[in-house]
KEKE-3310 file (N, C-alpha, C; in steps of 0.2 Angstrom, whole numbers, plus 5000, padded with zeros to 4 digits):
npx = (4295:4307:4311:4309:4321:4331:4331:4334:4349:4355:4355:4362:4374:4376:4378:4389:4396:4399:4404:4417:4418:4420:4430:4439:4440:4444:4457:4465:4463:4469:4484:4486:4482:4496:4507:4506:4510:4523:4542:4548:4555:4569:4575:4585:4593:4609:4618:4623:4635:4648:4661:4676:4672:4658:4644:4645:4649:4642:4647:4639:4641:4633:4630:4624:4611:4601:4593:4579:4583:4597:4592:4586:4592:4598:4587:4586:4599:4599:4585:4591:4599:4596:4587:4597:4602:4611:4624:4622:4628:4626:4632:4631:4638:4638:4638:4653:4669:4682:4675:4668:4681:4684:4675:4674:4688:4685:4675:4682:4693:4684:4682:4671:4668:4665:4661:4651:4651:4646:4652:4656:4668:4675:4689:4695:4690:4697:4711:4706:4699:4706:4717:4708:4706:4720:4717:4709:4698:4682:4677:4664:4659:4644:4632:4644:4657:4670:4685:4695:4709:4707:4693:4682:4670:4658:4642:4629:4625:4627:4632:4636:4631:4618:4616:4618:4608:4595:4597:4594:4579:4576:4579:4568:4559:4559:4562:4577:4580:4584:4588:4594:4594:4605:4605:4616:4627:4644:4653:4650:4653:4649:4636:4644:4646:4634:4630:4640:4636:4625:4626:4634:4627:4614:4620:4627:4615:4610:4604:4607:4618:4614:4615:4623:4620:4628:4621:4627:4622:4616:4600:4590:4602:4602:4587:4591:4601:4592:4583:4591:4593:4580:4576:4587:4586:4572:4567:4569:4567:4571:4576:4585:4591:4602:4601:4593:4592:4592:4583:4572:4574:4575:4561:4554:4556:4554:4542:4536:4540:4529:4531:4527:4518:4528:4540:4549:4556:4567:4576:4585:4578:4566:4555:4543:4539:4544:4535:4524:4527:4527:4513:4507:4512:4524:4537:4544:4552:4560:4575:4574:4582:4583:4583:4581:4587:4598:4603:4599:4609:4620:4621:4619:4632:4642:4637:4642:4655:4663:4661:4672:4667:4667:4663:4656:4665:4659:4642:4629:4613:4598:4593:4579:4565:4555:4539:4523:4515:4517:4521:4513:4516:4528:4525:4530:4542:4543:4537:4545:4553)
npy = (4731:4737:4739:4726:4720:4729:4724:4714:4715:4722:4712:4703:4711:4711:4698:4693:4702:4697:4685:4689:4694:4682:4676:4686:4682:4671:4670:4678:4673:4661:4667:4671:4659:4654:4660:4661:4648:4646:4643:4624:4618:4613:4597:4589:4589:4594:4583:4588:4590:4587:4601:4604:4611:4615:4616:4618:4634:4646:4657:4672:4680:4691:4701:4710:4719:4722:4718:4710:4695:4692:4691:4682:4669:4671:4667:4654:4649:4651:4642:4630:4631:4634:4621:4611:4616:4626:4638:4655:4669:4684:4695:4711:4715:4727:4730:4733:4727:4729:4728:4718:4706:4711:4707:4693:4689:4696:4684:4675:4677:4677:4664:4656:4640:4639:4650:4657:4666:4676:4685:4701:4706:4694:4692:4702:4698:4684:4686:4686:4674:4667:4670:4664:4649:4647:4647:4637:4638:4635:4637:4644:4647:4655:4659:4669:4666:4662:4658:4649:4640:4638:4640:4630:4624:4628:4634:4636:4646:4645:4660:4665:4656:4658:4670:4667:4659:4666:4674:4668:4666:4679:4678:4670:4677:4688:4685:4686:4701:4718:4730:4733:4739:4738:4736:4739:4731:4738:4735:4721:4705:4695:4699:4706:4693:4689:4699:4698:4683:4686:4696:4691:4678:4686:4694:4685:4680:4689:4700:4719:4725:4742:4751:4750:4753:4758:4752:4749:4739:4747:4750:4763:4769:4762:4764:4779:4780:4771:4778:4787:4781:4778:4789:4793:4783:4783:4774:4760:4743:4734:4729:4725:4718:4715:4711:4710:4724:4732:4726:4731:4746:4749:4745:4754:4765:4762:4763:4776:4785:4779:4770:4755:4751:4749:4743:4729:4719:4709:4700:4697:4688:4689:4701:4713:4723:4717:4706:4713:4720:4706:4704:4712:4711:4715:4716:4701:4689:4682:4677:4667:4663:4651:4653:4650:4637:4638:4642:4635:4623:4627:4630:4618:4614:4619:4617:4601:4604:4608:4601:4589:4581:4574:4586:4591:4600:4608:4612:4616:4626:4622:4635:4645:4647:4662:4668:4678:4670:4657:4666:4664:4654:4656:4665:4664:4669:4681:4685:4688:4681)
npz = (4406:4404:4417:4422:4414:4422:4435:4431:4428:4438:4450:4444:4445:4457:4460:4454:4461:4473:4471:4469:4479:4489:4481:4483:4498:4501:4493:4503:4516:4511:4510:4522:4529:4522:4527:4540:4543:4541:4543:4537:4550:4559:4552:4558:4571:4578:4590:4607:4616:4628:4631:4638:4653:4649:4637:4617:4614:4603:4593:4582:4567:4557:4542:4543:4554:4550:4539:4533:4528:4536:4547:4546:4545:4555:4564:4563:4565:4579:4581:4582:4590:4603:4604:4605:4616:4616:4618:4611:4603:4597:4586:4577:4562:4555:4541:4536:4536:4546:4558:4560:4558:4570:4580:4579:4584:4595:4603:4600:4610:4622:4623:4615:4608:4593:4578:4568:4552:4542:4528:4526:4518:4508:4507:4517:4530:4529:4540:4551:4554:4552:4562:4573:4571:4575:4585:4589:4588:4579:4561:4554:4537:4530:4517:4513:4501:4512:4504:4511:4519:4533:4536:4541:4536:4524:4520:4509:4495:4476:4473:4461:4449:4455:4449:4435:4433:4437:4425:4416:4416:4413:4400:4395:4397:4391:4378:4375:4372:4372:4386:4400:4418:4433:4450:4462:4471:4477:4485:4492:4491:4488:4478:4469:4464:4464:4452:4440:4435:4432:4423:4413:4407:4403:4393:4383:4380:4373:4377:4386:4394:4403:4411:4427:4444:4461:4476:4488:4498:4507:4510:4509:4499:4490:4487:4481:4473:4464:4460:4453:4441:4433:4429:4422:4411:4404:4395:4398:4398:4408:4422:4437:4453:4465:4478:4494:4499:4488:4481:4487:4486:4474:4469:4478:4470:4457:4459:4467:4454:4446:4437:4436:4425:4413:4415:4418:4432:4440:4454:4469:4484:4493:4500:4510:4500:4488:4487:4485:4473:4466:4466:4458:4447:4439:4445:4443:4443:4458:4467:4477:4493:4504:4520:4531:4531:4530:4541:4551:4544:4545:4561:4566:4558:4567:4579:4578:4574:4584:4593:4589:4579:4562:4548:4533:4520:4511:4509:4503:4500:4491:4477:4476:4467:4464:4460:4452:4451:4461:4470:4485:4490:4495:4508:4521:4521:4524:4537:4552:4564)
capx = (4300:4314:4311:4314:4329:4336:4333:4339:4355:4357:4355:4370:4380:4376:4380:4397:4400:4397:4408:4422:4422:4420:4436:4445:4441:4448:4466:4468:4464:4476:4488:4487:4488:4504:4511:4507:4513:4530:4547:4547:4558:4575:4574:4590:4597:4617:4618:4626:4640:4653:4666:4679:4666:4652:4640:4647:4647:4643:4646:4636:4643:4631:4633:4620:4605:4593:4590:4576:4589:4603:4588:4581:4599:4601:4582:4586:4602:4595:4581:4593:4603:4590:4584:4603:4604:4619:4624:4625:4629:4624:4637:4633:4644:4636:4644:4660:4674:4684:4671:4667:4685:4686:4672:4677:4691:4685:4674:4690:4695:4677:4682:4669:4668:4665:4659:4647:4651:4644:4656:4657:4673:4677:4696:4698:4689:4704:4716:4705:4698:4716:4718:4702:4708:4724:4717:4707:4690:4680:4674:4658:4655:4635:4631:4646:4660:4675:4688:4701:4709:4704:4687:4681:4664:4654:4634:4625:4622:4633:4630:4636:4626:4611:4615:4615:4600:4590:4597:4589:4573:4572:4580:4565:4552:4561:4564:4584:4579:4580:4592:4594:4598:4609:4607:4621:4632:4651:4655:4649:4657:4642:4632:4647:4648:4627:4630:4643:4633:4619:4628:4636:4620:4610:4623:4627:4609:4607:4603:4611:4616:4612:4618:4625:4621:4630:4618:4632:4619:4610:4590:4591:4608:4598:4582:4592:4604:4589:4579:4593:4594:4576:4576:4590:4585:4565:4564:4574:4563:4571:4581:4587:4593:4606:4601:4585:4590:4590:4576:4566:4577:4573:4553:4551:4561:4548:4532:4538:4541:4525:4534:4525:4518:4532:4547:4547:4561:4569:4580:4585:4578:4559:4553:4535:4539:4547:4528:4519:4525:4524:4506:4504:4516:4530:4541:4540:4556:4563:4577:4574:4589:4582:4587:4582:4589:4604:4606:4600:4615:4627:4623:4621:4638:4647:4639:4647:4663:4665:4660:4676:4663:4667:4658:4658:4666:4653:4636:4627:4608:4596:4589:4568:4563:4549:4533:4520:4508:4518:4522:4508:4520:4534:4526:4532:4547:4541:4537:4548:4551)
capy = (4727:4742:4739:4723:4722:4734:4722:4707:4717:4721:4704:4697:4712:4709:4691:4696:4705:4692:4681:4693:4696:4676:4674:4691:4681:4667:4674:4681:4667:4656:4669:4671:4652:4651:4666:4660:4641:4647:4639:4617:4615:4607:4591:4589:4595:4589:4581:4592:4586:4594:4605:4604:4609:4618:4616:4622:4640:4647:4667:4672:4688:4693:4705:4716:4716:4728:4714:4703:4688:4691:4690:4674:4665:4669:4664:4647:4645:4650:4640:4624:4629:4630:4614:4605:4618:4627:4646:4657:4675:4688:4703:4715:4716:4732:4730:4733:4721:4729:4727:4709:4707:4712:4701:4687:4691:4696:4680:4669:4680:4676:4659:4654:4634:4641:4655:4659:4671:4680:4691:4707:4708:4688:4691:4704:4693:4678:4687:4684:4670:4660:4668:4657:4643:4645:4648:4631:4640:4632:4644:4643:4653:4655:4664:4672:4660:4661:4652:4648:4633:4639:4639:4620:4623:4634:4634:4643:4644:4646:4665:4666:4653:4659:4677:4663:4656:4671:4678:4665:4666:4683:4678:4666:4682:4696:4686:4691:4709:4723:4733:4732:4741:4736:4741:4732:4732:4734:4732:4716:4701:4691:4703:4705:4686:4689:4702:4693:4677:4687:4701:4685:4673:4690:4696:4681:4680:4696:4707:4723:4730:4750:4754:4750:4759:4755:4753:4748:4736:4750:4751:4772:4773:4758:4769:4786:4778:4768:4783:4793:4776:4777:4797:4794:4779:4782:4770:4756:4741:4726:4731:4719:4719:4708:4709:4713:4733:4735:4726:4737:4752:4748:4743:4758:4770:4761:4764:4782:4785:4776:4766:4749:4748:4750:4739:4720:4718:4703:4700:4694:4690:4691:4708:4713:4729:4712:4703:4717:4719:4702:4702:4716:4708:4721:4712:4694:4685:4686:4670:4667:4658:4647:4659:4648:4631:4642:4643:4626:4617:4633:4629:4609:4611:4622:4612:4598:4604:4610:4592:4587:4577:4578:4588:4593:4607:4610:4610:4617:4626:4624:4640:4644:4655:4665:4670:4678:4662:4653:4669:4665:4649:4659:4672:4665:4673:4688:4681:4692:4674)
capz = (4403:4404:4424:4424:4414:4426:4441:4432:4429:4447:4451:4440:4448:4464:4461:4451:4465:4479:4469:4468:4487:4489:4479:4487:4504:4501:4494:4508:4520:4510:4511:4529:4530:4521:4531:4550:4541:4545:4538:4538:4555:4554:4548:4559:4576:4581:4596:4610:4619:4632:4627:4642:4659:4645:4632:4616:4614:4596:4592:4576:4567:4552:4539:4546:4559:4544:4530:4537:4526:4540:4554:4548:4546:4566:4569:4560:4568:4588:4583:4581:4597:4608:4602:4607:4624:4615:4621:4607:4606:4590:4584:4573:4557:4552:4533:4540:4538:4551:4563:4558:4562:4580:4583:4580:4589:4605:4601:4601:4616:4627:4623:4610:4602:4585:4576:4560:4550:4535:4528:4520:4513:4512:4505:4522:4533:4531:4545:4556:4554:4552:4571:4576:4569:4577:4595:4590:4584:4572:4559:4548:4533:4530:4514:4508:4502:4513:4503:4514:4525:4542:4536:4543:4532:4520:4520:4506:4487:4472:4470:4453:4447:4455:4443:4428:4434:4436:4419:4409:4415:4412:4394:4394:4396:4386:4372:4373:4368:4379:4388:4410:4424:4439:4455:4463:4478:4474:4491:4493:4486:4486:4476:4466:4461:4458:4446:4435:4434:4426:4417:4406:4403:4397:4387:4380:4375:4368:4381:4386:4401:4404:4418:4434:4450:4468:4483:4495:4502:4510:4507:4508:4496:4481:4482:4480:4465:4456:4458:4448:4436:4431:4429:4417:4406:4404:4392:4399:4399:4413:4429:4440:4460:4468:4486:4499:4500:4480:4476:4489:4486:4467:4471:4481:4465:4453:4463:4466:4449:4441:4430:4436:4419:4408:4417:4423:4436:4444:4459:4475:4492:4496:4507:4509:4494:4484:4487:4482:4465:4461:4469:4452:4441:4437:4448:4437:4447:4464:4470:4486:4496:4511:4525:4539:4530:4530:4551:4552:4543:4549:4568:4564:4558:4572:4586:4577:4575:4592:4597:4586:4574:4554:4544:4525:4520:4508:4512:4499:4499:4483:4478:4475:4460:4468:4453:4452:4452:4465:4476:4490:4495:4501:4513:4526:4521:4528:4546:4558:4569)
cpx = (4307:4314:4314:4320:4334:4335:4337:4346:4358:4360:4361:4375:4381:4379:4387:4402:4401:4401:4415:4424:4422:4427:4442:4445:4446:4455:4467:4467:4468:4483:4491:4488:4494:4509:4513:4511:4520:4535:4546:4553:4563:4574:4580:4592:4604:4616:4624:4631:4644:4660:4670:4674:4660:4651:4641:4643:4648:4642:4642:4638:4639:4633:4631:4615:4599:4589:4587:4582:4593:4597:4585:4587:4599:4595:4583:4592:4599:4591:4583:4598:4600:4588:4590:4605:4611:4619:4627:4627:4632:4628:4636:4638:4644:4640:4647:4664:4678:4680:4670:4673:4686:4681:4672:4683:4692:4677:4679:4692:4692:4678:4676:4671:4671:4660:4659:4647:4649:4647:4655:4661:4675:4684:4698:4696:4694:4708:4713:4701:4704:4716:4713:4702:4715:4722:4712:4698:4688:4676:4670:4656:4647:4636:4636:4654:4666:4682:4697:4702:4707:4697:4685:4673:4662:4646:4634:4626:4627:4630:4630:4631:4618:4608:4613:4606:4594:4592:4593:4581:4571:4572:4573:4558:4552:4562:4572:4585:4578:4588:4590:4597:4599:4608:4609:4624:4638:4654:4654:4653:4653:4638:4635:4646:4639:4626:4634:4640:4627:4619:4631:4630:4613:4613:4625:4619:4605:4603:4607:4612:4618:4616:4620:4624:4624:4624:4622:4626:4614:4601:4591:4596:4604:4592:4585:4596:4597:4584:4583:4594:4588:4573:4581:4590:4579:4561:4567:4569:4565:4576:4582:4594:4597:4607:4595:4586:4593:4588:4572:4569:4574:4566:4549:4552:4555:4540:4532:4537:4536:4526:4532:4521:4522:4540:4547:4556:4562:4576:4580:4582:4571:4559:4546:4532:4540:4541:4524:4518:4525:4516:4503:4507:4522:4537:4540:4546:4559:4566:4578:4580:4583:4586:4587:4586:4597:4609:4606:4607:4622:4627:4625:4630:4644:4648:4645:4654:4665:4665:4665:4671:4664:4660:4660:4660:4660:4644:4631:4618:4604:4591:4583:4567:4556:4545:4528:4514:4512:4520:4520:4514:4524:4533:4528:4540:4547:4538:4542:4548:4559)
cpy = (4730:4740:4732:4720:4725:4730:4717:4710:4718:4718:4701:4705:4713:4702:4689:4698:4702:4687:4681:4693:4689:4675:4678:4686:4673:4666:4676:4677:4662:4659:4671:4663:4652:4655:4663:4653:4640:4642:4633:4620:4611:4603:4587:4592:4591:4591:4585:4587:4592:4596:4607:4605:4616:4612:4620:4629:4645:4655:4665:4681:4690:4699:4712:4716:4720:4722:4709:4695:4686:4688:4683:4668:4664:4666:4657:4645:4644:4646:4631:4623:4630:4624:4611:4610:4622:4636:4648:4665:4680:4696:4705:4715:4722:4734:4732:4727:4722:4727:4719:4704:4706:4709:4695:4687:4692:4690:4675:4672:4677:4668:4652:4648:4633:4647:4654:4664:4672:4687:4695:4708:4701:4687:4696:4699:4687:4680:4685:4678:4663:4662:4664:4651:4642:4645:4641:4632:4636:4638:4640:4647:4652:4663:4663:4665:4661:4656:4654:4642:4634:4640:4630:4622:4627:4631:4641:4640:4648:4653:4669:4663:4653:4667:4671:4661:4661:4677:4672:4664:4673:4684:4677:4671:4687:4692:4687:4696:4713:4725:4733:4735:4740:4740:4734:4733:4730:4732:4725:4708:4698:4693:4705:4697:4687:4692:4700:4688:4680:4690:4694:4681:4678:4694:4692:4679:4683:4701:4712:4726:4737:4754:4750:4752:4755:4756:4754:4745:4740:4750:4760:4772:4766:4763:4772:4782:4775:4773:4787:4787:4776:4784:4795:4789:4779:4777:4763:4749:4734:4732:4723:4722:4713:4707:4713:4721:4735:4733:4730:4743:4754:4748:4749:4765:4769:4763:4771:4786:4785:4773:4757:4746:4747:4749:4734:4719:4708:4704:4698:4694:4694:4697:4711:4720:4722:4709:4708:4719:4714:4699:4707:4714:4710:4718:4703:4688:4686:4676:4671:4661:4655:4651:4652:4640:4634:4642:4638:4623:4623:4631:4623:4609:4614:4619:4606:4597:4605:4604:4587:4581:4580:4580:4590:4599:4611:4609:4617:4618:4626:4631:4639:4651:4655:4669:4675:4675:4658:4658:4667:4657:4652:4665:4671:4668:4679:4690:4682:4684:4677)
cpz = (4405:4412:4427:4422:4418:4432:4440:4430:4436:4451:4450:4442:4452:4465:4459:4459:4471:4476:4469:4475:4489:4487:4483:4495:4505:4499:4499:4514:4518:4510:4520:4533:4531:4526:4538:4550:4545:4540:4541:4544:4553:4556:4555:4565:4577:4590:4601:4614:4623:4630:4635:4650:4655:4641:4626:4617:4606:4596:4583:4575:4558:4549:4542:4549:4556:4543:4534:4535:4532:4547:4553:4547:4553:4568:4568:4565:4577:4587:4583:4589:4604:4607:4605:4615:4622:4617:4615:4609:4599:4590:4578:4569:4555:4545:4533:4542:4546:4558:4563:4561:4568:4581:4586:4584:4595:4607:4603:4608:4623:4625:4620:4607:4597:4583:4568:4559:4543:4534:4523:4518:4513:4509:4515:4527:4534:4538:4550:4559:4555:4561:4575:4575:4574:4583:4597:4591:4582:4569:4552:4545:4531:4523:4509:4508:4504:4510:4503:4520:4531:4542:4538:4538:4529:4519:4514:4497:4483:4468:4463:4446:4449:4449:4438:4427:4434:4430:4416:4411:4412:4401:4392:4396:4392:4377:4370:4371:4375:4381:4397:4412:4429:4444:4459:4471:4478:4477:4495:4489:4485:4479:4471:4461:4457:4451:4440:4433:4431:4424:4409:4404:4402:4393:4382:4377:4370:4371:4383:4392:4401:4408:4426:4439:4456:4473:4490:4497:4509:4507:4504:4502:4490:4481:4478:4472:4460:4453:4451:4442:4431:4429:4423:4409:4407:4401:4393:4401:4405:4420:4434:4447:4462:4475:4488:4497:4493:4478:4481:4487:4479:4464:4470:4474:4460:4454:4463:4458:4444:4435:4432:4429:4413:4409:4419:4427:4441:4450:4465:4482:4492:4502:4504:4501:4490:4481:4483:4475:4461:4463:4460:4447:4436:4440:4444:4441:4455:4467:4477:4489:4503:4516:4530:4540:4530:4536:4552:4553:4546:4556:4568:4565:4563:4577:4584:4575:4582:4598:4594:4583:4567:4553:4538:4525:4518:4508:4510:4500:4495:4486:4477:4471:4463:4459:4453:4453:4460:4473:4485:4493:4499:4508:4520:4527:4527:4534:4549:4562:4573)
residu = (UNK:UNK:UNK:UNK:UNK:UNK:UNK:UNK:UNK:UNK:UNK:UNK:UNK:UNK:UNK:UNK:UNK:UNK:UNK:UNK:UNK:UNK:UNK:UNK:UNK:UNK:UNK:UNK:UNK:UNK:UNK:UNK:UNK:UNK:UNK:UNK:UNK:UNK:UNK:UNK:UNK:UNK:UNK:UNK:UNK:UNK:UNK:UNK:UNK:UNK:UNK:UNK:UNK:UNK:UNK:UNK:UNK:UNK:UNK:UNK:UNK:UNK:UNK:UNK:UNK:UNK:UNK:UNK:UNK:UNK:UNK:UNK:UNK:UNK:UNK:UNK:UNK:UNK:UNK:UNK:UNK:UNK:UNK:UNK:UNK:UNK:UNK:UNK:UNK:UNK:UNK:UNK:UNK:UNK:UNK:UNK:UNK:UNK:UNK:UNK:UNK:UNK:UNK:UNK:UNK:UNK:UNK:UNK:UNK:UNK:UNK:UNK:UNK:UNK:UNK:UNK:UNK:UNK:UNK:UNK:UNK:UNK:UNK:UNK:UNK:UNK:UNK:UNK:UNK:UNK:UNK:UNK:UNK:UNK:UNK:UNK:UNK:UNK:UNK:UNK:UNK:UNK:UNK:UNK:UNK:UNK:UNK:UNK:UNK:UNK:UNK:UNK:UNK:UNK:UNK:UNK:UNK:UNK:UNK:UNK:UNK:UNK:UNK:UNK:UNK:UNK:UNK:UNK:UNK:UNK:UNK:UNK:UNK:UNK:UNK:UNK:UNK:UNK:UNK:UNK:UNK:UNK:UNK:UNK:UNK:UNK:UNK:UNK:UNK:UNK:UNK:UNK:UNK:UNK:UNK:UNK:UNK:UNK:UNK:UNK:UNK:UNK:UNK:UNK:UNK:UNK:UNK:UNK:UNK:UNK:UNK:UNK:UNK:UNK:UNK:UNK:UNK:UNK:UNK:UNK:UNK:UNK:UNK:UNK:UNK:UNK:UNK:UNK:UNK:UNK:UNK:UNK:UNK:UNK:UNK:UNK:UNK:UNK:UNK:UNK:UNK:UNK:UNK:UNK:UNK:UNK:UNK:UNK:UNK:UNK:UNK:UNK:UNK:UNK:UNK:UNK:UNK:UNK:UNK:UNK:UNK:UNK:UNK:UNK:UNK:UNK:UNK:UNK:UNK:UNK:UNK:UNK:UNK:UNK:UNK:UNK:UNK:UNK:UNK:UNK:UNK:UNK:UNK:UNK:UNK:UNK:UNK:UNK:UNK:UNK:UNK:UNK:UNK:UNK:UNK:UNK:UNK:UNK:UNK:UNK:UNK:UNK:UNK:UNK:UNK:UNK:UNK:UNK:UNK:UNK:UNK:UNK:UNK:UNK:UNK:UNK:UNK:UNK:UNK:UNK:UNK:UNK:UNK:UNK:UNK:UNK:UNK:UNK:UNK:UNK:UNK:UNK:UNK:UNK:UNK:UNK:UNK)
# end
């Protein structure tokens, strides 16, 4: 009897266990689906047209060529100009206004259409944007929100209100109890606008914010600060990241540390550290911007300026609150394209 108890034990955790690698296989072929899926395709291409004896010709000067975000704006936009035959031509911002600047600049100079830009500083950015308007540029902010008349358009989302938005979910987990710490980017205006938008709607709820740390939109310079954030408030139960290199800086500070059981973070902009804690749950939020729906309507709207065809100023992307339940939709995030 004792004998065979012990095979029909075996049995049911053999068949446990046959059940368990049955289910591990198919997470993981549905996650490699969704992945190779790839982003939906613009809906949309603008029709090309000639711009004196060319085809326009569109500069793109990103914040930076690190942050998968900036790399999948330029794969979206190249992926709209190739499609209409349009010559573009990719500059380094290296989060550096002055540089962003002379860019564009020698951009207007090399006789460029129009030019997309996502600026790092987007009050220093204006001088030189009015000179590209004045040499008869068109210029497209993408992102961050240029606001000024020699902008002919803005693509992107209301950064402030996506801070509101990603404070009341976490109101709507914590209860409005708790205290958070920021790892921010003060150099950023963007990043700025995120951190307002969600310091007001969880202190307005009843949450508290802890601390601040500066990343400067580096990944190396948000580890090193949330590392000393997480050393000095041990008991600090939420945190919160306002861009790709402070939620991995932040992620990577967490993991290091072994405090993924005794902190729940939220923050922007999927990256494959980003996945992994919400694959364990520690990670409970992450807003993801539409990167590629980003370059789409940013190139859409260059070519079509440059083809003197209206366009909106405004042109506006909705966000996508990323989960732990719904995560496996978005990994094409994380597709290098």
């Amino acid at each position: 009897m004792p004998r065979a108890m012990t095979m029909l034990c075996a049995l049911a955790l053999a068949l446990t266990l046959a059940g368990c690698d049955v289910a591990a296989r198919r997470e993981i072929e549905a996650e490699r689906q969704a992945s190779q899926a790839g982003p939906p395709p613009p809906a949309t291409v603008a029709q090309p047209c000639q711009v004196g004896d060319h085809r326009p010709r569109v500069g793109i000067v990103p914040i930076n060529l690190q942050a998968l975000f900036f790399n999948q704006i330029n794969a979206g936009a190249q992926q709209v100009a190739q499609r209409a035959g349009v010559e573009t031509q990719i500059v380094n911002g290296n989060d550096d206004s002055t540089t962003q600047a002379n860019a564009i600049d020698n951009l207007v100079a090399n006789r460029y259409d129009a030019i997309i830009v996502d600026a790092v500083d987007t009050e220093g950015i204006k001088p030189a944007v009015r000179r590209a308007q004045a040499a008869g540029v068109k210029v497209v902010a993408v992102d961050a929100t240029v606001d000024d008349p020699a902008v002919s358009a803005q693509v992107g989302v209301a950064n402030e209100e996506g801070g509101h938005q990603l404070g009341r979910e976490l109101l709507g987990l914590s209860g409005g109890k708790g205290e958070i710490g920021v790892v921010g980017a003060l150099n950023s205006t963007i990043q700025l606008q995120r951190q307002k938008g969600f310091t007001d709607e969880v202190t307005a709820g009843g949450m508290t914010i802890k601390t601040v740390v500066d990343g400067r939109n580096i990944q190396e310079n948000a580890q090193s600060v949330a590392e000393n954030l997480l050393t000095g408030n041990p008991g600090m139960p939420y945190a919160y990241a306002t861009g790709e290199p402070a939620l991995i800086g932040l992620a990577a500070a967490v993991t290091s540390q072994q405090r993924t059981n005794d902190i729940k973070v939220v923050g922007w902009d999927l990256s494959e550290q980003a996945m992994d804690g919400l694959r364990a749950g520690w990670i409970v939020r992450v807003v993801q911007q539409n990167t590629f729906q980003f370059g789409y309507d940013a190139m859409n709207a260059a070519i079509n300026l440059a083809c003197g065809r209206p366009v909106p100023k405004e042109n506006p992307v909705p966000l996508q609150i990323v989960t732990p339940e719904n995560a496996t939709q978005y990994l094409y995030y994380l597709e290098q394209r």
